[in-house]
C-alpha positions in Angstrom: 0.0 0.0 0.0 3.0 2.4 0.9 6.4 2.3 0.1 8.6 0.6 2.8 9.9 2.9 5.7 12.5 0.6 7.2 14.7 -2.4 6.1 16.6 -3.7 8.4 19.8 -5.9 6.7 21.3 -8.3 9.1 24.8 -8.9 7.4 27.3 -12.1 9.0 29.5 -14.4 7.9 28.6 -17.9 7.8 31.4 -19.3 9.4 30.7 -17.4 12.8 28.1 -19.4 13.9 26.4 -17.3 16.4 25.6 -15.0 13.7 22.6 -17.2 12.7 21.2 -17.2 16.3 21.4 -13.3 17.1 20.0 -12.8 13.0 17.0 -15.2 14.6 16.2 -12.9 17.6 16.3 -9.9 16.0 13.8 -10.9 13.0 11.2 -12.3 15.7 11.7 -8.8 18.1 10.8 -6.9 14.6 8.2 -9.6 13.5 6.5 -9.6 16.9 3.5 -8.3 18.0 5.1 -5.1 19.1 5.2 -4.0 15.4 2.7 -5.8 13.6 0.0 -3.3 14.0 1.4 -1.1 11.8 0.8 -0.8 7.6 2.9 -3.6 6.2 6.0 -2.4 5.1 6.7 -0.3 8.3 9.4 -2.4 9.1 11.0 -5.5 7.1 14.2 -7.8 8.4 16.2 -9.2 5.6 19.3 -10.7 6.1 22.6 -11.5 4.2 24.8 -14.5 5.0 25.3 -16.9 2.0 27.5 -15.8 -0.9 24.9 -15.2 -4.2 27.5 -16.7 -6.5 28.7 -19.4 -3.9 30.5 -20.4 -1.0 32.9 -18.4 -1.1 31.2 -15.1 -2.5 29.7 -12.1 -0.5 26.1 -12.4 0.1 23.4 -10.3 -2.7 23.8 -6.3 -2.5 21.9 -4.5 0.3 19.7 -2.3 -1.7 20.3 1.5 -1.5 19.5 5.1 -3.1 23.2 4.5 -4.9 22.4 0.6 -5.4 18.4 0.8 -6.1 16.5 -2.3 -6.9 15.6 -3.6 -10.5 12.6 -3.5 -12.0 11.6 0.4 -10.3 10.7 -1.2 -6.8 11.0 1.7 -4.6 13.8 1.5 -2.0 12.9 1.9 1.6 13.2 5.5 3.4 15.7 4.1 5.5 17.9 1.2 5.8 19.5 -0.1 8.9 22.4 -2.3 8.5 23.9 -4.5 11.1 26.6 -6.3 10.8 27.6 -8.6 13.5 31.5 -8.8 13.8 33.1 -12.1 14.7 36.5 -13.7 13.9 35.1 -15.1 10.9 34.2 -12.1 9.0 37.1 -10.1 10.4 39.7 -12.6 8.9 37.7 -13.1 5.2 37.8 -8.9 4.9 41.4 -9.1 6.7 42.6 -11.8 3.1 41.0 -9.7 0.9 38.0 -11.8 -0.2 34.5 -10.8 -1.5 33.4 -9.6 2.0 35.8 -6.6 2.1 34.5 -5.3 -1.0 31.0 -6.0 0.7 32.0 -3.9 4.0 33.4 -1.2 2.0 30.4 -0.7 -0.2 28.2 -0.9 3.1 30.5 1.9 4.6 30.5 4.0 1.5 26.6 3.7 1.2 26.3 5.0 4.6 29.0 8.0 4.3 27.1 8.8 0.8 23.3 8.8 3.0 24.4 9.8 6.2 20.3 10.6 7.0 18.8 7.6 5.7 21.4 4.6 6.2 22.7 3.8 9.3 25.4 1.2 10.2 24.7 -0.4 13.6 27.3 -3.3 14.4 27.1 -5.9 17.1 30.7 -7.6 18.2 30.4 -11.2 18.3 33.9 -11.7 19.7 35.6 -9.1 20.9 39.2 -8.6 18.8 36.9 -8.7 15.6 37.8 -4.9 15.6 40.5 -4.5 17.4 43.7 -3.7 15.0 42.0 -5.3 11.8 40.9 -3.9 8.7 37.4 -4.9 9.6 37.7 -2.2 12.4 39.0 0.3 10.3 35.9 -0.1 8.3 33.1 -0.2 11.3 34.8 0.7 14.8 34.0 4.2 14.1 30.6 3.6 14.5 29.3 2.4 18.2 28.0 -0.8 18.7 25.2 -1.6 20.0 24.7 -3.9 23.5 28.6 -3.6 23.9 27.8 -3.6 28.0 27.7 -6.4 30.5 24.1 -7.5 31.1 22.9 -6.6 34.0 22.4 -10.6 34.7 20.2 -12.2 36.3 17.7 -9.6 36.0 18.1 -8.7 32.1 18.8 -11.3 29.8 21.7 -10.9 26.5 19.0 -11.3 24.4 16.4 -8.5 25.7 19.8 -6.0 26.1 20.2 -6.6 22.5 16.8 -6.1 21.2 16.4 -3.2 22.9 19.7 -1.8 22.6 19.1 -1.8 18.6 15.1 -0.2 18.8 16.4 2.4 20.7 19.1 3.3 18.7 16.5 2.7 15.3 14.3 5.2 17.0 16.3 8.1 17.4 17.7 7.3 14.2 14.6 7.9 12.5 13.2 10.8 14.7 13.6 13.7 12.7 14.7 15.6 16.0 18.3 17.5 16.5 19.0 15.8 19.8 17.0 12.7 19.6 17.9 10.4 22.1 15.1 8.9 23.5 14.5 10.3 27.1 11.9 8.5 30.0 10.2 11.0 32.0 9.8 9.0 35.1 6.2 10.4 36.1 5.3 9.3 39.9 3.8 10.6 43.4 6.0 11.9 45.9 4.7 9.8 48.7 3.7 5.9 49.4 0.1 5.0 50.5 -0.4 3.7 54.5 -1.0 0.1 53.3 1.6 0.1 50.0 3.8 -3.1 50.5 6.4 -1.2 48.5 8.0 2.4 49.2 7.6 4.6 46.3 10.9 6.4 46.7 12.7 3.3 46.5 10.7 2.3 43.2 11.9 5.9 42.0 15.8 5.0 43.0 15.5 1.7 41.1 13.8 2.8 37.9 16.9 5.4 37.9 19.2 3.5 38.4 18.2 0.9 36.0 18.2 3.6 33.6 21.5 4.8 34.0 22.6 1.3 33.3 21.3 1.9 29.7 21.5 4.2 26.8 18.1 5.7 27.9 18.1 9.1 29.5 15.9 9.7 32.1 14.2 13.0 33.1 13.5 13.4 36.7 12.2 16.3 38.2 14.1 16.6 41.9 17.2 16.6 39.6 16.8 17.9 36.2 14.3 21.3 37.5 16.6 24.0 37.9 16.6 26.5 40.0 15.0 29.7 38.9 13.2 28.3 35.8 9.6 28.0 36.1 9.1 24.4 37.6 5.3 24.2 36.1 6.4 25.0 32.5 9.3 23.2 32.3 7.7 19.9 33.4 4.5 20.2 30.9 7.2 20.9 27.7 9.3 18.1 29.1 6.3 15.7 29.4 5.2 16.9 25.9 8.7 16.2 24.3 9.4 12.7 26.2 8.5 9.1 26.6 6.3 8.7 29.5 7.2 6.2 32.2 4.6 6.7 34.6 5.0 4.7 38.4 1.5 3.6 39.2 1.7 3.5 42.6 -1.9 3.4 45.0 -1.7 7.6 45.3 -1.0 8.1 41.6 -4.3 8.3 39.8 -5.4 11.1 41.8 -2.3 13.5 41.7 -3.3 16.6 39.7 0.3 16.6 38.5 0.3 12.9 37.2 -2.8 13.6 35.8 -1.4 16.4 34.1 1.8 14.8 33.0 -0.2 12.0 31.6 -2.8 14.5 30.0 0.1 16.0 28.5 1.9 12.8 26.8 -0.9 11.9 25.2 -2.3 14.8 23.8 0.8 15.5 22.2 1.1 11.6 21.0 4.1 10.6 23.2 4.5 7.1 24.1 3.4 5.9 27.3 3.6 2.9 29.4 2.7 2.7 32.9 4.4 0.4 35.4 1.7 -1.0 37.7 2.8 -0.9 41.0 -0.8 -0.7 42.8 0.3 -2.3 46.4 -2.9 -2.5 48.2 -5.8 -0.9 46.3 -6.3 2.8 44.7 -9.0 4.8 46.1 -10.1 5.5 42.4 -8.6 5.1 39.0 -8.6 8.1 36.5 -10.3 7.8 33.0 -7.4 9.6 31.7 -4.5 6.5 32.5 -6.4 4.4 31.0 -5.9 3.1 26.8 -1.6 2.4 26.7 0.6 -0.4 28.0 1.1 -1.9 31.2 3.7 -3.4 32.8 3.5 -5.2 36.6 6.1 -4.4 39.1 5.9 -6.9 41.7 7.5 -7.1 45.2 9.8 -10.1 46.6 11.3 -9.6 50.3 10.1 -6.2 50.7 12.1 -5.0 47.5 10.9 -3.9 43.8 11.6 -6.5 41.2 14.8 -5.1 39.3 13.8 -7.3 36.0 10.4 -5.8 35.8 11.5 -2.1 35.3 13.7 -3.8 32.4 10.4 -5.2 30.7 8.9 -1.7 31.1 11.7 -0.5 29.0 12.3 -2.9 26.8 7.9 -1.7 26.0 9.3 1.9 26.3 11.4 1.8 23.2 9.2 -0.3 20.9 6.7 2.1 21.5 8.8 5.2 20.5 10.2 3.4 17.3 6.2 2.4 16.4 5.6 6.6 16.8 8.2 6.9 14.4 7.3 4.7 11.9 4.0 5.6 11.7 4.9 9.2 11.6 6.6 8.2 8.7 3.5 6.2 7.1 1.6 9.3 7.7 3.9 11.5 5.6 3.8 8.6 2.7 0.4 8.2 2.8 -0.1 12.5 2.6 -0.3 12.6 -1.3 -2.7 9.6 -1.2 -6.6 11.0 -1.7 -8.0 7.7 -2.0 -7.6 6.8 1.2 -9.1 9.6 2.8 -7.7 9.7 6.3 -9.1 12.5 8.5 -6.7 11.7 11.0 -4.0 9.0 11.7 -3.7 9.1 15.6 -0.7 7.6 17.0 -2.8 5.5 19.4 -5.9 4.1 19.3 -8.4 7.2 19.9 -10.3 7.9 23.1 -12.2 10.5 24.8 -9.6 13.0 25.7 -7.5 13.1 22.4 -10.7 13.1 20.2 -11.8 15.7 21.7 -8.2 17.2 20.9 -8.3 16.1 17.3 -12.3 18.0 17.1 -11.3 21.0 18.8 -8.3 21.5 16.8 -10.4 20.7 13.0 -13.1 22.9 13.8 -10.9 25.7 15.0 -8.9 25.2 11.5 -11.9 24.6 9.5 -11.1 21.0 8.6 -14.1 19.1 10.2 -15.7 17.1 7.5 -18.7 18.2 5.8 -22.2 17.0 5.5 -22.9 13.0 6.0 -18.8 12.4 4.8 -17.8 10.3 7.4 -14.5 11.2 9.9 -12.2 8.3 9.1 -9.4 8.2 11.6 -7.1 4.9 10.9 -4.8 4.0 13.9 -2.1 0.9 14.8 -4.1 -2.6 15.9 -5.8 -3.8 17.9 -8.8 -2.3 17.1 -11.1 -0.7 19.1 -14.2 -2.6 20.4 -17.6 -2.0 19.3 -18.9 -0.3 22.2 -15.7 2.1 22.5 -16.5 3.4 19.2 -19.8 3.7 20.3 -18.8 6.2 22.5 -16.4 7.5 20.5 -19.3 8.5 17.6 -21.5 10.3 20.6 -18.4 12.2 21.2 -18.1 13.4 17.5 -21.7 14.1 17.5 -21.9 16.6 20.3 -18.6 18.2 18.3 -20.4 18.9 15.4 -19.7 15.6 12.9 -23.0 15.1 11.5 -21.7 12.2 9.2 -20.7 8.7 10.7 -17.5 8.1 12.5 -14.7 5.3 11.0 -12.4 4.1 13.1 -9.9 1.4 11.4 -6.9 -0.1 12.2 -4.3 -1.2 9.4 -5.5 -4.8 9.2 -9.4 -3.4 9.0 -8.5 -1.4 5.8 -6.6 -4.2 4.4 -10.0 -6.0 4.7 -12.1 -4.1 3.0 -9.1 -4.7 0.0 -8.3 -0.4 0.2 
């Protein structure tokens, strides 16, 4: 339906043998469920291993705006290449063979589309760069998941597929600094009854964070003196993932309602870590509609390894925002499909009211019985949420019926 927005090449050579297994992990983390809400296309894992002329060949080409493919199919918007550096591959490129001709055409591809290919390498043994021609081609550029594993609580695997999203994020964001930042969103005190102390939860989520290439944003720390504390929190929570602490207390803090209110109005990824100890007095309609991740307690402490699932959700939600933001772009010259508004998230009360108050202010409501098609990731909504949802575009003046479709819904109906 849309031309592709990321490919993903996973290049190694056959001989290193864990090269297969790390290829394997990283097509199901981008084949998942995280990512298969989006249109098809949004993001594609190839990989290249076996030489196309033989044994001893280089694998096929990785396609690019200087190598396009035959036959006028459009390239993708960007490509990611990772090549995972063992002995293997460092000795074929050290003699000379196919493969250095393959690095060094990877290398110059990059150097040639510095914006839209990026070179992301992974060091299957260690001396693969060190003092080799191999290095001289890809140790300028960082590897990814080059850090001890913060074992037993985060697995090699998880450090790896999350290590690479994030870094796939912020290389797509079209922002000057974009390195993905967590605004850690929490009350400032613990509940009577909570089994677990919310300060401590606080000290653990940032220090987990530090032990990543995450930043964190953290208002005791990062509010400085003499700027105004209100404003600077509301741009930052407009601006950053939200990581909100769920604790009993938290639903009815204005300023985590407001920090929440904030994210999602201006289509920031949220997850929540649900931390509820003993029961919340109420909930708050406006925490409601984004992911959740427990946080349990064992002895009294926080569980270390579930603040490193809430982050491994973290950055596969900010690379989903900017790979639909980029399927919103390609899809921009396209009248037939018609698309009032592609939300970032599946539509609810609060940001449809956004979405209304904004088209009617700008004159860009629909007219007469056309109907308001918004088109958002899966899962879909259920019937009775859009039923509310269509009562809510009635009272803000859409006379014509509401359409609410997720990728795999329009792929149904064969537009």
């Amino acid at each position: 339906m849309l031309p592709p927005v990321l490919e993903i090449y996973i290049v190694w050579h056959p001989s290193d043998r864990a090269g297969e297994n790390i290829g394997e992990e990283i097509i199901r983390h981008f084949r998942g469920s995280a990512f298969t809400g989006l249109i098809g296309g949004a993001v594609e894992v190839l990989v290249r291993s076996q030489g196309w002329a033989g044994g001893a060949d280089a694998p096929r080409p990785i396609p690019t705006s200087s190598r396009p493919q035959p036959n006028g199919i459009p390239c993708a918007r960007y490509t990611a290449i990772v090549p995972l550096c063992g002995t293997e591959l460092a000795a074929s490129v050290e003699a000379g063979s196919p493969w250095r001709g393959y690095a060094e055409a990877i290398v110059e591809a990059q150097r040639e589309h510095p914006a839209t290919v990026g070179i992301f390498p992974y060091l299957l043994a260690g001396g693969a760069l060190s003092g080799t021609v191999l290095g001289g081609l890809f140790g300028a550029y960082q590897a990814f998941a080059a850090g001890a594993t913060d074992a037993p609580h985060d697995t090699a695997q998880n450090l790896r597929c999350r290590d690479l999203t994030q870094s796939l994020a912020q290389f797509l964001s079209p922002e000057q600094n974009p390195r993905v930042t967590a605004f850690i969103s929490h009350t400032k005190y613990s509940a009577a009854a909570e089994v677990g102390d919310v300060k401590e939860l606080v000290a653990l989520v940032r220090e987990v964070i530090a032990n990543t290439h995450l930043a964190a944003f953290f208002d005791a720390s990062d509010l400085q003196p003499g700027t105004d504390w209100s404003a600077e929190l509301v741009a930052n929570a407009a601006t950053s993932a939200l990581l909100a602490l769920r604790t009993d207390l938290y639903p009815s803090r204005v300023w985590c309602q407001r920090e929440m209110l904030t994210a999602k109005r201006n289509g920031m990824p949220v997850i929540i870590v649900d931390g509820i100890g003993y029961a919340e007095e109420r909930g708050s309609f406006l925490m409601d509609h984004v992911p959740r991740a427990p946080i349990h307690v064992d002895d009294g402490r926080w569980r270390r390894r579930d603040v490193y699932r809430a982050l491994d959700l973290l950055v596969d939600e900010c690379l989903k925002r900017e790979l639909w933001r980029c399927q919103r772009e390609l899809a921009g010259p396209r009248d037939d499909l018609k698309v009032s508004w592609w939300a970032p998230h599946a539509p609810e009360p609060l940001t449809l009211i956004q979405w209304l108050e904004e088209a009617r202010a700008g004159g860009s409501l629909p007219a007469g019985t056309e109907p308001l098609r918004i088109i958002h990731p899966d899962p879909p909504l259920g019937t009775d949420e859009a039923v509310v949802l269509q009562q809510i575009a009635r009272f803000g003046g859409v006379t014509g019926n509401l359409d609410v479709m997720t990728p795999r819904q329009l792929a149904g109906r064969g537009g």
